[in-house]
C-alpha positions as CSV (number, residue, x, y, z in Angstrom):
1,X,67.3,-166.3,-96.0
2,X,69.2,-163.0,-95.0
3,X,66.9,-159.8,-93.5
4,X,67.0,-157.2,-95.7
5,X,69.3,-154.3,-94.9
6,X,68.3,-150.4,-94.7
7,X,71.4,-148.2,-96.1
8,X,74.1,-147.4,-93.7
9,X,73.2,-143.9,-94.3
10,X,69.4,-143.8,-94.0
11,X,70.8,-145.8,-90.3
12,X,72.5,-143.3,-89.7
13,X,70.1,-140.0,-90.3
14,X,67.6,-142.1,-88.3
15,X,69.4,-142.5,-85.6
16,X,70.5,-139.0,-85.3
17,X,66.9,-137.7,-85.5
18,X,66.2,-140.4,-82.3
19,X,68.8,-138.6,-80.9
20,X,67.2,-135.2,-81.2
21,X,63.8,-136.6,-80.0
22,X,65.5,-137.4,-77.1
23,X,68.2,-134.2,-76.5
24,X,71.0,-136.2,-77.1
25,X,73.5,-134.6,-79.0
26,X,74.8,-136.5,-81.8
27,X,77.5,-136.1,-85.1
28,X,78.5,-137.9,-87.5
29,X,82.3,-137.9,-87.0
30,X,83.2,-139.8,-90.0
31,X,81.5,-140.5,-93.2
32,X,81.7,-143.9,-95.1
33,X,80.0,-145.9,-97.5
34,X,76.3,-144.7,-97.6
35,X,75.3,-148.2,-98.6
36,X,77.1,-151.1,-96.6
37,X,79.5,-149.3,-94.6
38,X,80.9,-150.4,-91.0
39,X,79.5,-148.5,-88.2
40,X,80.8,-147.5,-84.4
41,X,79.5,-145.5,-82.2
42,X,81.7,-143.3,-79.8
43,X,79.9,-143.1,-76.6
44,X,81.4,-139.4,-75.0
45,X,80.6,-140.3,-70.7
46,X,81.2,-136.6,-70.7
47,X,83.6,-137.4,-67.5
48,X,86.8,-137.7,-69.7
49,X,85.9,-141.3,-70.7
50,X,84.5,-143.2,-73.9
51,X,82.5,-146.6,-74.9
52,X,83.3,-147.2,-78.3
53,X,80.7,-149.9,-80.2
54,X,81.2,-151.8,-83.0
55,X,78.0,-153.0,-85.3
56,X,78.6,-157.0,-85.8
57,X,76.4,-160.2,-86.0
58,X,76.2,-163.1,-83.6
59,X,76.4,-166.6,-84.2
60,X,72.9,-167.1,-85.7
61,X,73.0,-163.8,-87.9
62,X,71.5,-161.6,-85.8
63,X,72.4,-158.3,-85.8
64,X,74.4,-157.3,-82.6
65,X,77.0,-154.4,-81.3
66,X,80.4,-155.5,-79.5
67,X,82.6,-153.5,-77.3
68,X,85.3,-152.2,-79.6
69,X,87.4,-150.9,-76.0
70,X,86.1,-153.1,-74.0
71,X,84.5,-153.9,-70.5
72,X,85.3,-150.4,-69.0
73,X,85.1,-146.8,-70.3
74,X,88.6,-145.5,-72.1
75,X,90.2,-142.0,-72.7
76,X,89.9,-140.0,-75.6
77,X,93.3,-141.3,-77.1
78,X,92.2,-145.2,-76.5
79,X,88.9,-144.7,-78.1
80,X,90.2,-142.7,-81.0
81,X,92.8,-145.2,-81.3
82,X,90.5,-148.3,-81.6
83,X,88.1,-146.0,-84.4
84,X,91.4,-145.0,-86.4
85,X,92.3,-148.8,-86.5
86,X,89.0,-150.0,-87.8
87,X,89.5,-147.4,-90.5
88,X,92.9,-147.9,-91.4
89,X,91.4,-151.5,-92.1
90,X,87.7,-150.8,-93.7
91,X,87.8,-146.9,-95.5
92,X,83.7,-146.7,-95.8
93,X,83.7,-147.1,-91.9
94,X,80.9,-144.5,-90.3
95,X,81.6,-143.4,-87.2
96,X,78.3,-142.0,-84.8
97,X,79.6,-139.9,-81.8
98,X,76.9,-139.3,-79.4
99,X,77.1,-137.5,-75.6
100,X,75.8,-139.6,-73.4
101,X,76.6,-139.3,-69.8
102,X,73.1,-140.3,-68.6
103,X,73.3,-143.6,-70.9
104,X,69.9,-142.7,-72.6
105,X,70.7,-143.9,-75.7
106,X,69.7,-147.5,-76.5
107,X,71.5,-149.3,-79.3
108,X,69.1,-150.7,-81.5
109,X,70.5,-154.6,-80.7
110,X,71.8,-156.5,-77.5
111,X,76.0,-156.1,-76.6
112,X,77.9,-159.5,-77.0
């Protein structure tokens, strides 16, 4: 049996108001799907460089993020790059950017 899903849009709101608890500043820099749509979140280092996540699953079906640009930070064009990919692919793709140079915000399930 599957765990039920919240809305990719009530996700979303949630974790923007986390991220005003905690003075993060955060946007939602594209809109998809409010139901099931794909998320990433744009990590802005605020030195020039950007982590860019990717919601997924593991093996057992746990919920899980990946590193859409990999092991190390990337500039603005790489990042934007690996988001504008993704949508060209999935249109109802959400996209969460958040300034984080501190690394305060935790994503709410482990990096594989």
């Amino acid at each position: 049996m599957t765990e039920p899903r919240l809305k990719t849009g009530l996700w979303i709101s949630a974790q923007i108001r986390l991220c005003d608890i905690s003075f993060i500043p955060a946007v939602v820099a594209r809109r998809g799907d409010g139901d099931a749509g794909q998320v990433m979140i744009k990590r802005n280092l605020l030195n020039g460089t950007f982590e860019v996540f990717a919601r997924t699953t593991d093996l057992d079906g746990a919920r899980a993020w990946r590193r859409a640009t990999g092991p190390e930070p990337v500039d603005g064009d790489a990042a934007d790059a690996v988001i504008a990919r993704e949508a060209n692919f999935d249109p109802d793709l959400w996209v969460l950017e958040i300034e984080d140079r501190d690394g305060k915000y935790e994503l709410d399930a482990p990096v594989i």
